[in-house]
C-alpha positions, 0 to 999 in steps of 0.5 A: 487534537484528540491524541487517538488521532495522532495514534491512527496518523502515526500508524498510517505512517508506519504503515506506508514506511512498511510497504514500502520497506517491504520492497526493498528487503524482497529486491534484496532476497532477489539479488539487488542491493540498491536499496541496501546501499541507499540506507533504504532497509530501515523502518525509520520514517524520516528515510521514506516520508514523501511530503505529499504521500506521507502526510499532507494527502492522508492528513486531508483524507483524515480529517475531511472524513472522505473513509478513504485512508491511504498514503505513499512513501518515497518509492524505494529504490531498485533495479531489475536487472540486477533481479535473479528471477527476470519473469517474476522478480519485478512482480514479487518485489511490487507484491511484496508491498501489499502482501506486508500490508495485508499481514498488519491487517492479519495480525491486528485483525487476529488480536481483534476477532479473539481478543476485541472484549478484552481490550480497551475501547480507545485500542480496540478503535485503534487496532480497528482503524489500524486493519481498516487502512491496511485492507485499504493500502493492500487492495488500493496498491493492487490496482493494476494501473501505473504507478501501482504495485498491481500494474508490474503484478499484471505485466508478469502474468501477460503474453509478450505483445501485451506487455509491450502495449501495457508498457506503452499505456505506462509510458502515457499515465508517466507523462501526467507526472505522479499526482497526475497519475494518482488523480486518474486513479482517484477518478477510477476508484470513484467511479468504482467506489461501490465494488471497491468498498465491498471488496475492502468490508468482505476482506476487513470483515472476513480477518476481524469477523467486524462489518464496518 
């Protein structure tokens, strides 16, 4: 195996371990030590690697070549009523995921759209991929369909009759179980693959001055 695979693979990891770090350290800000007191405030991987989400799922995205890559963690865990801030607590702890993943992609772009003659192809690939899978868990993570992060992001923003019908709709797709609800999600991005592509190249493009 080519090891800039196993370079592009590792950073995958890092990169879910981090969103999902993200929360917890946001849910501690807001007041709640759950995942302080789960030994879950830690970058080590082998506290968050969930064996479907971490590696068997981007490692067939990988290697199928499918220009989808993406993963999840073990989600961290929190509980929102001990959150200071009860209307917008949920929303900023499920924002804080993205919003990190969105940051890895600001810096590495950075170093890419200021830097990309001055560094070696194989990193220079590597930081590309690094961008590339970020924009990609940013935007993914903000589908605001449970279990995503971008489900409790729209909640926050909808009048009380419309939460209750939302919570409702998250009641069903919980009862497909998580791969179920991730299948479903998969068929709504394939189905709007083409606006979804666009949208990750203009933000990729837009941090790194690269179309891909």
């Amino acid at each position: 195996m080519d090891t800039s695979y196993i370079f592009i693979i590792l950073a995958l990891i890092l990169s879910i371990v981090a969103h999902e770090t993200a929360h917890g350290y946001m849910a501690a800000w807001l007041g709640d030590p759950t995942a302080r007191l789960a030994g879950r405030l830690t970058l080590n991987p082998l506290k968050h690697i969930d064996l479907w989400g971490s590696l068997i799922i981007p490692g067939i995205l990988f290697f199928s070549g499918s220009g989808i890559l993406f993963g999840w963690a073990k989600p961290v865990p929190y509980n929102p009523y001990n959150l200071r801030n009860q209307k917008w607590g949920e929303a900023l702890v499920a924002a804080a995921g993205p919003a990190t993943n969105l940051l890895i992609a600001i810096a590495f772009g950075l170093l890419v759209r200021f830097s990309g003659l001055h560094l070696t192809t194989s990193f220079f690939l590597l930081t590309i991929s690094i961008v590339q899978m970020n924009v990609m868990l940013a935007i993914f993570n903000l589908i605001p369909i449970p279990p995503l992060d971008g489900s409790k992001v729209l909640v926050a923003f909808l009048p009380i009759r419309a939460q209750m019908r939302f919570h409702e709709f998250a009641m069903r797709v919980q009862q497909f179980g998580l791969i179920g609800s991730f299948l479903l999600i998969f068929i709504l991005v394939n189905l709007l693959w083409e606006p979804f592509s666009a949208l990750i190249n203009a933000v990729f493009m837009l941090i790194t001055g690269v179309s891909f």
